[in-house]
PDB file of N, CA, C and O in Angstrom:
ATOM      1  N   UNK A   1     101.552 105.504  92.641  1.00  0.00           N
ATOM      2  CA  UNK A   1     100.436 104.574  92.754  1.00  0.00           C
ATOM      3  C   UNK A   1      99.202 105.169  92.084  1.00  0.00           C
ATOM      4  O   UNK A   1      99.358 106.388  92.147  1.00  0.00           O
ATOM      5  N   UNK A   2      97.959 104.871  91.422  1.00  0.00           N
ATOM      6  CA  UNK A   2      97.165 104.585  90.986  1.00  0.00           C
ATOM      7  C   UNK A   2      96.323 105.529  92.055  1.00  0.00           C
ATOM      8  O   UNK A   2      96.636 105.097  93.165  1.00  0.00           O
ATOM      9  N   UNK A   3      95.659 106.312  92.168  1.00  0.00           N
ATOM     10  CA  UNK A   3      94.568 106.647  92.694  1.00  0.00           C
ATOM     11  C   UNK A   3      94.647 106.775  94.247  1.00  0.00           C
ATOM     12  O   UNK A   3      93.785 106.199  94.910  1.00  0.00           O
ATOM     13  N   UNK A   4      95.592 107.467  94.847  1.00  0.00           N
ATOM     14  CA  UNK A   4      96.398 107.491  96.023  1.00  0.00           C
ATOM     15  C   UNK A   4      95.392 107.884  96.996  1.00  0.00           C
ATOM     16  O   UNK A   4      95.265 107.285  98.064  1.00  0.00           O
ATOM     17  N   UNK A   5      94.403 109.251  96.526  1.00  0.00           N
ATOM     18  CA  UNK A   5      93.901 109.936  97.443  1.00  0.00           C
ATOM     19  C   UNK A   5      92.561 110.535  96.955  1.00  0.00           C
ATOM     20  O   UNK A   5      92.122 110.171  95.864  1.00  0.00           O
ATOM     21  N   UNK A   6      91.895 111.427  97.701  1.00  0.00           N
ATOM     22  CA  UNK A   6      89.867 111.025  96.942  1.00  0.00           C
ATOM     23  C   UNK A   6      90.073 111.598  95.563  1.00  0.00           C
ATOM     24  O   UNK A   6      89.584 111.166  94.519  1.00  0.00           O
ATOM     25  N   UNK A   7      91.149 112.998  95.771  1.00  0.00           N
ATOM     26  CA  UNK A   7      90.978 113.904  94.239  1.00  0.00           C
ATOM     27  C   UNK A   7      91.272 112.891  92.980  1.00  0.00           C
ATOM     28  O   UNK A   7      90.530 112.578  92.049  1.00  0.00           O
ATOM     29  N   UNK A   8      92.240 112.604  93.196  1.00  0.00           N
ATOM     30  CA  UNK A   8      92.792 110.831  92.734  1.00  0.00           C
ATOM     31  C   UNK A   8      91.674 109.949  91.774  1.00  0.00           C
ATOM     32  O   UNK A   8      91.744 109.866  90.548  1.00  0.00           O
ATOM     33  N   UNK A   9      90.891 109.474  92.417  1.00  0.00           N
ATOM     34  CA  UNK A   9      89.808 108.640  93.044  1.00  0.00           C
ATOM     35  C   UNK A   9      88.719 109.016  92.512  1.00  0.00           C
ATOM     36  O   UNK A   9      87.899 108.197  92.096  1.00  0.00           O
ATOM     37  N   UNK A  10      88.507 110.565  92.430  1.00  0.00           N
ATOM     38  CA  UNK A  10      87.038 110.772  91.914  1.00  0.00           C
ATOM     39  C   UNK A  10      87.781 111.193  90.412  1.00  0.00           C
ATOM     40  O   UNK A  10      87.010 111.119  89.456  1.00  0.00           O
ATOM     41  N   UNK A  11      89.203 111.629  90.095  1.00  0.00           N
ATOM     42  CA  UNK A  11      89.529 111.842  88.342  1.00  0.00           C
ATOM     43  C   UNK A  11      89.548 110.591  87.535  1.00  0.00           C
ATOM     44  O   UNK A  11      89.384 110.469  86.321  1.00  0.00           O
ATOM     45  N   UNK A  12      89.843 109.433  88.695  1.00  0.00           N
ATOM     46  CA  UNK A  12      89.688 107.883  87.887  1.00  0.00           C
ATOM     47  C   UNK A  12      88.656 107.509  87.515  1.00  0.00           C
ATOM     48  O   UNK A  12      88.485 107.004  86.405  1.00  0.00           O
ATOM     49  N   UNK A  13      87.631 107.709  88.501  1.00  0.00           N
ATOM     50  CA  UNK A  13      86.081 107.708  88.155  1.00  0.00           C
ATOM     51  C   UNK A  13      85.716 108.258  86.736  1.00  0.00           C
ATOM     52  O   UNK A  13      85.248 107.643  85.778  1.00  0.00           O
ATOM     53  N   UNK A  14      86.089 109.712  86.866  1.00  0.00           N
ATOM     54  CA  UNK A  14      85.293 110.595  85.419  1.00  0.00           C
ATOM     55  C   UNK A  14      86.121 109.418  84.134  1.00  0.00           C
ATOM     56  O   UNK A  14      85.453 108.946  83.214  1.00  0.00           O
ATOM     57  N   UNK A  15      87.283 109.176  84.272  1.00  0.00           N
ATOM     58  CA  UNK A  15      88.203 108.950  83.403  1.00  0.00           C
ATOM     59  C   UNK A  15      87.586 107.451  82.744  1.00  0.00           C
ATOM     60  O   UNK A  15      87.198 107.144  81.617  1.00  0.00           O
ATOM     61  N   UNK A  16      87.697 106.750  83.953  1.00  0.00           N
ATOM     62  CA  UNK A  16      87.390 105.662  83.331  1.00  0.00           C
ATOM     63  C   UNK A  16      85.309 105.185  83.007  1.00  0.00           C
ATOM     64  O   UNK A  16      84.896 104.075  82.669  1.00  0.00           O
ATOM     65  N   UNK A  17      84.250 106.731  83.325  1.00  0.00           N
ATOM     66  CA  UNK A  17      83.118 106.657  82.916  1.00  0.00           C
ATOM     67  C   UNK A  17      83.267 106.891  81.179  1.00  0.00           C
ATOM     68  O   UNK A  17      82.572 106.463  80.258  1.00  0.00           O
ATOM     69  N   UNK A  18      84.652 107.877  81.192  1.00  0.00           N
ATOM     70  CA  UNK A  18      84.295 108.379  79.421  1.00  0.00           C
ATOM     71  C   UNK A  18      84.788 106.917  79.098  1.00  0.00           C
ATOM     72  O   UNK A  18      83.974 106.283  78.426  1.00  0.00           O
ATOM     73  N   UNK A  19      86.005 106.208  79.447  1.00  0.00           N
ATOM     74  CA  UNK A  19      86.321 104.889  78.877  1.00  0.00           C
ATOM     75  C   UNK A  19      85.239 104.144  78.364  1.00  0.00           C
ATOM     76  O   UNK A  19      85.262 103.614  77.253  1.00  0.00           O
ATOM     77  N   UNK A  20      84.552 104.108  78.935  1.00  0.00           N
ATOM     78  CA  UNK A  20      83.153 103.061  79.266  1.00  0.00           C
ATOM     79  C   UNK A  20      82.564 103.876  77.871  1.00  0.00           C
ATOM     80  O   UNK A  20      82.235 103.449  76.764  1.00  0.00           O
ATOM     81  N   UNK A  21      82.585 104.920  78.319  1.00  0.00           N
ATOM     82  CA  UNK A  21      81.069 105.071  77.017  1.00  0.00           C
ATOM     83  C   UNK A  21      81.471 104.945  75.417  1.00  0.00           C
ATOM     84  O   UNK A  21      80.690 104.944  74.466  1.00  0.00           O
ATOM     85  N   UNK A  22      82.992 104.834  75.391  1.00  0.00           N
ATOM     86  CA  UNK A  22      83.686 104.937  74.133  1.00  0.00           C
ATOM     87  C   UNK A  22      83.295 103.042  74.155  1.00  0.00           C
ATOM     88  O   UNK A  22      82.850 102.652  73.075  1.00  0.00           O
ATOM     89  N   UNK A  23      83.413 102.098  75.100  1.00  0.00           N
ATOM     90  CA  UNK A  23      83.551 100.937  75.037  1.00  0.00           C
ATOM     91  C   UNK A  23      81.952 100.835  74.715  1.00  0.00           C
ATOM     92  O   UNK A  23      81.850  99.989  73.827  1.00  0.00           O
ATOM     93  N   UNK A  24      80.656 101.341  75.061  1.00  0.00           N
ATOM     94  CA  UNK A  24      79.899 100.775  74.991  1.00  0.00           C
ATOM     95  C   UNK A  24      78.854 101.668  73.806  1.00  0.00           C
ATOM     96  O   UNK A  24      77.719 102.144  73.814  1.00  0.00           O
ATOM     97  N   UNK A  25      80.178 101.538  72.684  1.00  0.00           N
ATOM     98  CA  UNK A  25      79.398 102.453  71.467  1.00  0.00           C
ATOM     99  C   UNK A  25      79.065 101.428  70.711  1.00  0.00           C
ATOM    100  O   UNK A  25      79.932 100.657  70.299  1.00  0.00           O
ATOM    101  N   UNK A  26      77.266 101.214  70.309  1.00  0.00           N
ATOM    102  CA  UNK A  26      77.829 100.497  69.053  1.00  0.00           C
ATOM    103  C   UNK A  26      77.962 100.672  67.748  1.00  0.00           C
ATOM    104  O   UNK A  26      77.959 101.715  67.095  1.00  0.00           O
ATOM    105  N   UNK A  27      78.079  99.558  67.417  1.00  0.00           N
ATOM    106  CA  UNK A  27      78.746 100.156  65.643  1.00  0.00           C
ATOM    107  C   UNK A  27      78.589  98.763  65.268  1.00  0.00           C
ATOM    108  O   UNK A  27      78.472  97.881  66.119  1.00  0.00           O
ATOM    109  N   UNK A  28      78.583  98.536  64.006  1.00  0.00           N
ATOM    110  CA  UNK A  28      78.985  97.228  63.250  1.00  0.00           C
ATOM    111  C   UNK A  28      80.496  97.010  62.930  1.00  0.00           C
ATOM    112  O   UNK A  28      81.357  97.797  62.538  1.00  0.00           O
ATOM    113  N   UNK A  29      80.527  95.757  63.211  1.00  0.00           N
ATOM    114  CA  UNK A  29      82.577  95.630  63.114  1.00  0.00           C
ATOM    115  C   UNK A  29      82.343  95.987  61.721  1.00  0.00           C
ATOM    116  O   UNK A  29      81.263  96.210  61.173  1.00  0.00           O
ATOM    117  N   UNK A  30      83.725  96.011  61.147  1.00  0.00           N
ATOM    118  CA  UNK A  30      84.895  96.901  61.408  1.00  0.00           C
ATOM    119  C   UNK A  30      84.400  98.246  61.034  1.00  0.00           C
ATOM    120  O   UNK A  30      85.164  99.118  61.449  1.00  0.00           O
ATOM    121  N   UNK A  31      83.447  98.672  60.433  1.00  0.00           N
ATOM    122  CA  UNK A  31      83.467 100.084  59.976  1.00  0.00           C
ATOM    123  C   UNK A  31      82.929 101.104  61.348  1.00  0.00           C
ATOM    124  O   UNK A  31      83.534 102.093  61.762  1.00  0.00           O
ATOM    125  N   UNK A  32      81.793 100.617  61.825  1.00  0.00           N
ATOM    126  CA  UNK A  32      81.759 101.376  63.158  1.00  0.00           C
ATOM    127  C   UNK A  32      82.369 100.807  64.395  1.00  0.00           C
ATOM    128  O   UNK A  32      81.794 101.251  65.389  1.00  0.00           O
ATOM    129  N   UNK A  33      82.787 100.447  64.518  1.00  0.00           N
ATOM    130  CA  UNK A  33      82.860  99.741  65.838  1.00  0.00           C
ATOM    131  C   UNK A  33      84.269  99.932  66.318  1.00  0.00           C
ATOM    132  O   UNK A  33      84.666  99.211  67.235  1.00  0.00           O
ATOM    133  N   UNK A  34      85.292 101.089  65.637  1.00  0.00           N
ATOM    134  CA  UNK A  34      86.682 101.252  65.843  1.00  0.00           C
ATOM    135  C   UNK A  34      86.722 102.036  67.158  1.00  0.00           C
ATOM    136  O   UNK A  34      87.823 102.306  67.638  1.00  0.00           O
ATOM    137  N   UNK A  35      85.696 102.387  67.720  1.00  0.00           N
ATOM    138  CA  UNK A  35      85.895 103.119  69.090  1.00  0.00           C
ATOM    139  C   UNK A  35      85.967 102.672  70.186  1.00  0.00           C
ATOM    140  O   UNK A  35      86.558 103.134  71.162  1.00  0.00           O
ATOM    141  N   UNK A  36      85.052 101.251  70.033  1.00  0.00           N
ATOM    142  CA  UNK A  36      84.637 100.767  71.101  1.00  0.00           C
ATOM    143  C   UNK A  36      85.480  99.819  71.540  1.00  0.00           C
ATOM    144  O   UNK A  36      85.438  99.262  72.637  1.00  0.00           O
ATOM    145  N   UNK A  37      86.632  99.556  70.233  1.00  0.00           N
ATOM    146  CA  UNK A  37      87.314  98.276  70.085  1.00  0.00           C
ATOM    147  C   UNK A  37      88.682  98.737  70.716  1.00  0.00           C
ATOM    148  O   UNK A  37      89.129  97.848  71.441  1.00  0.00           O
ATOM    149  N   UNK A  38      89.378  99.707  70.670  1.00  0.00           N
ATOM    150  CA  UNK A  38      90.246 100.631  70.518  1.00  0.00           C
ATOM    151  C   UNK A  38      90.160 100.875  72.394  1.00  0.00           C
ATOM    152  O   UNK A  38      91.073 101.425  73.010  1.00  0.00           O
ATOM    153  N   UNK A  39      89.029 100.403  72.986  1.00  0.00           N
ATOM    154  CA  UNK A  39      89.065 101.159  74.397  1.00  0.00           C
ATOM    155  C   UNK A  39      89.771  99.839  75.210  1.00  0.00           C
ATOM    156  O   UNK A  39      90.541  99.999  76.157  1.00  0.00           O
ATOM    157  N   UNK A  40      89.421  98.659  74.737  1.00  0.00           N
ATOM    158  CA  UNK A  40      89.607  97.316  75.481  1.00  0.00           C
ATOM    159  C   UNK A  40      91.263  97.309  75.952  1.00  0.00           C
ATOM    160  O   UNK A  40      91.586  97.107  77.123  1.00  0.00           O
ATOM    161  N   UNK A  41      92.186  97.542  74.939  1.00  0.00           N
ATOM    162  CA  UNK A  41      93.527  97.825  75.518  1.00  0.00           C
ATOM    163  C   UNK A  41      94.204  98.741  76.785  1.00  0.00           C
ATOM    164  O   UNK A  41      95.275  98.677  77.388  1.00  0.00           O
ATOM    165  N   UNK A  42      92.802  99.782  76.885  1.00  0.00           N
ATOM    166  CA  UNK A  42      92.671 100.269  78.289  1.00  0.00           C
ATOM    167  C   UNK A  42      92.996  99.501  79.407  1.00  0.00           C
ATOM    168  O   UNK A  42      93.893  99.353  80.236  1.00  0.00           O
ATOM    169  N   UNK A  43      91.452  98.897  78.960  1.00  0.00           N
ATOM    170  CA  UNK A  43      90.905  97.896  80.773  1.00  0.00           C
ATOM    171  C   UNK A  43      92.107  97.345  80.569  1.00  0.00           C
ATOM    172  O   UNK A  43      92.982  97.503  81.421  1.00  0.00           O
ATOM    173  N   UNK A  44      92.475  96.228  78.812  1.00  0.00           N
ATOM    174  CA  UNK A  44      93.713  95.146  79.646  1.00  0.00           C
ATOM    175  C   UNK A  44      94.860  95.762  80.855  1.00  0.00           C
ATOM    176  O   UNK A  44      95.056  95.159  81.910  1.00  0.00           O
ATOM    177  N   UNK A  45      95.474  96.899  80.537  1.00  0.00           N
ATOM    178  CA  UNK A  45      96.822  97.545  81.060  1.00  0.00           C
ATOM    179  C   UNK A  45      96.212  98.363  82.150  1.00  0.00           C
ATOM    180  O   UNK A  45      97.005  98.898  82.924  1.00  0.00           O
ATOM    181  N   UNK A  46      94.901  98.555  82.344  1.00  0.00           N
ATOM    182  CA  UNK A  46      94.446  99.045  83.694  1.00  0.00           C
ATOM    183  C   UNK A  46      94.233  97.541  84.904  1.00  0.00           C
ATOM    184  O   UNK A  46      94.488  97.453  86.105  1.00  0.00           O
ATOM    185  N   UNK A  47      93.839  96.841  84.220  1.00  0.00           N
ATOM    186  CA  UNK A  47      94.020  95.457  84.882  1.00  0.00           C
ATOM    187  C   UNK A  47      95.428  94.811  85.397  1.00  0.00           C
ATOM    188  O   UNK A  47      95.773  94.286  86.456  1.00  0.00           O
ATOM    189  N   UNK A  48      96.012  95.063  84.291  1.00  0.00           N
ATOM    190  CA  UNK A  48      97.470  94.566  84.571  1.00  0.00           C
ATOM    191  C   UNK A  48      98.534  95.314  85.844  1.00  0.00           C
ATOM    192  O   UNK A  48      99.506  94.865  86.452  1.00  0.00           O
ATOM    193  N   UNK A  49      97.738  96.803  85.892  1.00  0.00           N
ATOM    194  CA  UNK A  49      98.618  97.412  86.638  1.00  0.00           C
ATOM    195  C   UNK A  49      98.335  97.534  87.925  1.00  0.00           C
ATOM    196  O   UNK A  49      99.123  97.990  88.754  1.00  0.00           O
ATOM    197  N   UNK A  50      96.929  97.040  88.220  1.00  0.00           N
ATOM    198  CA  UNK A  50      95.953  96.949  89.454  1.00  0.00           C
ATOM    199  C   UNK A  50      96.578  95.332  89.925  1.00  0.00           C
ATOM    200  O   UNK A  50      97.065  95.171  91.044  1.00  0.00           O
ATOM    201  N   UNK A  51      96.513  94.546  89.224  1.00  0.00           N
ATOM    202  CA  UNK A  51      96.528  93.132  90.035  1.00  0.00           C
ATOM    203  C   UNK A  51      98.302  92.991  90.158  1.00  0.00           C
ATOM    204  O   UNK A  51      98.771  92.102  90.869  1.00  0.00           O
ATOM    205  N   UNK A  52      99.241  93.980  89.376  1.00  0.00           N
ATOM    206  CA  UNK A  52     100.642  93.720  89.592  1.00  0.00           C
ATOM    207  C   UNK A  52     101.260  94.244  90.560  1.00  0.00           C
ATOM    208  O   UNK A  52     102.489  94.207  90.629  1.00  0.00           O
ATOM    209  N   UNK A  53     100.096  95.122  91.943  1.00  0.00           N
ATOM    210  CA  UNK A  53     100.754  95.675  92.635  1.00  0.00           C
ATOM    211  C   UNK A  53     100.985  94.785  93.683  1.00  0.00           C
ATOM    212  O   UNK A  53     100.211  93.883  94.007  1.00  0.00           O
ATOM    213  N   UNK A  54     102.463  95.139  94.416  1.00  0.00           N
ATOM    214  CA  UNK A  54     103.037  94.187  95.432  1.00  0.00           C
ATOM    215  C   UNK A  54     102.372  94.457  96.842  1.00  0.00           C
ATOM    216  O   UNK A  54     102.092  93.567  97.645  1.00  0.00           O
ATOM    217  N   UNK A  55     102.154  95.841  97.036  1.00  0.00           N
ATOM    218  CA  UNK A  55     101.586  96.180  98.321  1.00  0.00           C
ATOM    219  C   UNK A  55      99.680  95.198  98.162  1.00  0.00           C
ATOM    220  O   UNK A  55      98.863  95.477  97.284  1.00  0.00           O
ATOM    221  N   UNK A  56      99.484  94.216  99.163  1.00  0.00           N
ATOM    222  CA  UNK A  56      97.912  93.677  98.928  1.00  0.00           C
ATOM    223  C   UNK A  56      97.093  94.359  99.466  1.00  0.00           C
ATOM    224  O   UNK A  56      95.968  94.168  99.003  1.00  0.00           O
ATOM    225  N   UNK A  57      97.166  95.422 100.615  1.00  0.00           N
ATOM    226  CA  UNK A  57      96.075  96.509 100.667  1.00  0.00           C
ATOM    227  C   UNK A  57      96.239  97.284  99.553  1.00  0.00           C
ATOM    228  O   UNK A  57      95.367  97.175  98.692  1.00  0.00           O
ATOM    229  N   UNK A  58      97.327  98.195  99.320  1.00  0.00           N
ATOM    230  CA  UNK A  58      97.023  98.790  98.039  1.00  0.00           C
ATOM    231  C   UNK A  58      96.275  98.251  96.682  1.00  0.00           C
ATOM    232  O   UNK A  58      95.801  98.997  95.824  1.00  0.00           O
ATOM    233  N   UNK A  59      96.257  96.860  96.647  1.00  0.00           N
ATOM    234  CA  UNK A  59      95.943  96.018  95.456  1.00  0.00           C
ATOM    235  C   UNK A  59      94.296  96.102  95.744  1.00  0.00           C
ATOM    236  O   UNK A  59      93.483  96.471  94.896  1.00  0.00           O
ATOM    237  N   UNK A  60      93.905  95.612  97.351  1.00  0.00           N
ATOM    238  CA  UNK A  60      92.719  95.293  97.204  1.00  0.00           C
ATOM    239  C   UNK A  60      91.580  96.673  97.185  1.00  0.00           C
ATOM    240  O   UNK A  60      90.381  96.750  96.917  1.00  0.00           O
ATOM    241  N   UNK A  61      92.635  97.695  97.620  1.00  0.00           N
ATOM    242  CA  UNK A  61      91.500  99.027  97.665  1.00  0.00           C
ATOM    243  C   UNK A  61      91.471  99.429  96.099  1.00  0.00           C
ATOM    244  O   UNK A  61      90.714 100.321  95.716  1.00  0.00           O
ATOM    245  N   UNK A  62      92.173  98.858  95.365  1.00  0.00           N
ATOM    246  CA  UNK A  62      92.294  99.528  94.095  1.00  0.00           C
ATOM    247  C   UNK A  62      91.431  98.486  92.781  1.00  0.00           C
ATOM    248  O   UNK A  62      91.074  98.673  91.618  1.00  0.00           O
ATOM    249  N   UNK A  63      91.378  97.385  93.739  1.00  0.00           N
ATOM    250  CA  UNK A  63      90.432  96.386  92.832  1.00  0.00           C
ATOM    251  C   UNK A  63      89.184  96.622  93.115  1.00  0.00           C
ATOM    252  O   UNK A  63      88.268  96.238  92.388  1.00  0.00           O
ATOM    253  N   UNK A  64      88.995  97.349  94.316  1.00  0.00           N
ATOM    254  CA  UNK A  64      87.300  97.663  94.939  1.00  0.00           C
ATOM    255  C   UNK A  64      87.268  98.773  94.317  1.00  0.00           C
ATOM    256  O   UNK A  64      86.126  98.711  93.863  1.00  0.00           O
ATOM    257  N   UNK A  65      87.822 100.071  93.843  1.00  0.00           N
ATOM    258  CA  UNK A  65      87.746 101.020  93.133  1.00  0.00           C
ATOM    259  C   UNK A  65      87.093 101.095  91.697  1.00  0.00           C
ATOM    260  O   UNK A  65      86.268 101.852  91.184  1.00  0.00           O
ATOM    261  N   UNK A  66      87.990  99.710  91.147  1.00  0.00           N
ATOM    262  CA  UNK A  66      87.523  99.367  89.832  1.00  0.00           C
ATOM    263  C   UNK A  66      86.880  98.604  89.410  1.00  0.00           C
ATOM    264  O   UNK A  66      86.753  98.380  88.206  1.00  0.00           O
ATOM    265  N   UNK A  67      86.104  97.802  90.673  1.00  0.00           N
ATOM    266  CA  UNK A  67      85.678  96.420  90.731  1.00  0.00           C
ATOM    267  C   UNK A  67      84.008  96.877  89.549  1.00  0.00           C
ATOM    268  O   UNK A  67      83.430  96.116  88.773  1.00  0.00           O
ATOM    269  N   UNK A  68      83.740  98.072  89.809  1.00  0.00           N
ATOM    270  CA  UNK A  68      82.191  98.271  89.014  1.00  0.00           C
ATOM    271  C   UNK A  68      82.831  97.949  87.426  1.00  0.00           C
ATOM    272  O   UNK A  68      82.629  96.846  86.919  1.00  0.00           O
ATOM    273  N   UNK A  69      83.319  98.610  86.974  1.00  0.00           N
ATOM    274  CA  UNK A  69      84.420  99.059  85.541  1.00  0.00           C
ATOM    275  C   UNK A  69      84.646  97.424  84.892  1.00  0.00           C
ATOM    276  O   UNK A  69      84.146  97.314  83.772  1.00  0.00           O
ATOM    277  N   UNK A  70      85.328  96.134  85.429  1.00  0.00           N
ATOM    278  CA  UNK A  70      85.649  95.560  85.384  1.00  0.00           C
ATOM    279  C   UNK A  70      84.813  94.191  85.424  1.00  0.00           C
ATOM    280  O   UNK A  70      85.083  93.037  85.093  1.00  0.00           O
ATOM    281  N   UNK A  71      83.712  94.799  85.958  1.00  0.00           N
ATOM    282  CA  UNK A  71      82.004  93.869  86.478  1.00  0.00           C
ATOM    283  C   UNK A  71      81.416  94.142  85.052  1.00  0.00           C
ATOM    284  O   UNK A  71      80.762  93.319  84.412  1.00  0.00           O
ATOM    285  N   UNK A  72      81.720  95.346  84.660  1.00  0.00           N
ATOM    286  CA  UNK A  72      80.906  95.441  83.367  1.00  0.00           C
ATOM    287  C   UNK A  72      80.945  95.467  82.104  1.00  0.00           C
ATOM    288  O   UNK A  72      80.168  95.750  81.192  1.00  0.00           O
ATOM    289  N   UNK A  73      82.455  94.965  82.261  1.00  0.00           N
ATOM    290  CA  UNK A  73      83.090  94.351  80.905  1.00  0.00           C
ATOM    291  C   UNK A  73      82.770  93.191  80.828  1.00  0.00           C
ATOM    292  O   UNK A  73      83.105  92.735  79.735  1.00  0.00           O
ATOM    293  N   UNK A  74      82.122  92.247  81.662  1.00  0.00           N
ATOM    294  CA  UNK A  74      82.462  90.899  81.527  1.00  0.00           C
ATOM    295  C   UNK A  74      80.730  90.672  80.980  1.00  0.00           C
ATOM    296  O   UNK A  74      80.323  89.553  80.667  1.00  0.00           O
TER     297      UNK A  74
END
């Protein structure tokens, strides 16, 4: 599972702050902007693997985990 326990929890944090800052580089498409573009396939398959879990407490502590990450893509 995804972020089981705090050590868990606070490496997802660091992990997905560097995500973020690679996502919120800018650049002009296409010549700068290959970093920022390149991160989005992240969130999709971090999304996908958060909302595909069967256990719904596990789902919902793990959507409140990422709920900032996911607030600030939109």
């Amino acid at each position: 599972a995804i972020a089981p326990n705090q050590q868990s929890q606070t490496l997802s944090h660091r992990f997905c702050c560097l995500i973020m800052k690679c996502t919120d580089m800018k650049g002009q498409y296409p010549v700068e902007e290959t970093c920022s573009e390149l991160t989005f396939s992240f969130w999709y398959a971090l999304q996908e693997e958060v909302t595909s879990i069967d256990d719904d407490e596990q789902r919902i502590i793990l959507l409140e985990l990422f709920r900032p990450y996911f607030e600030r893509l939109i």
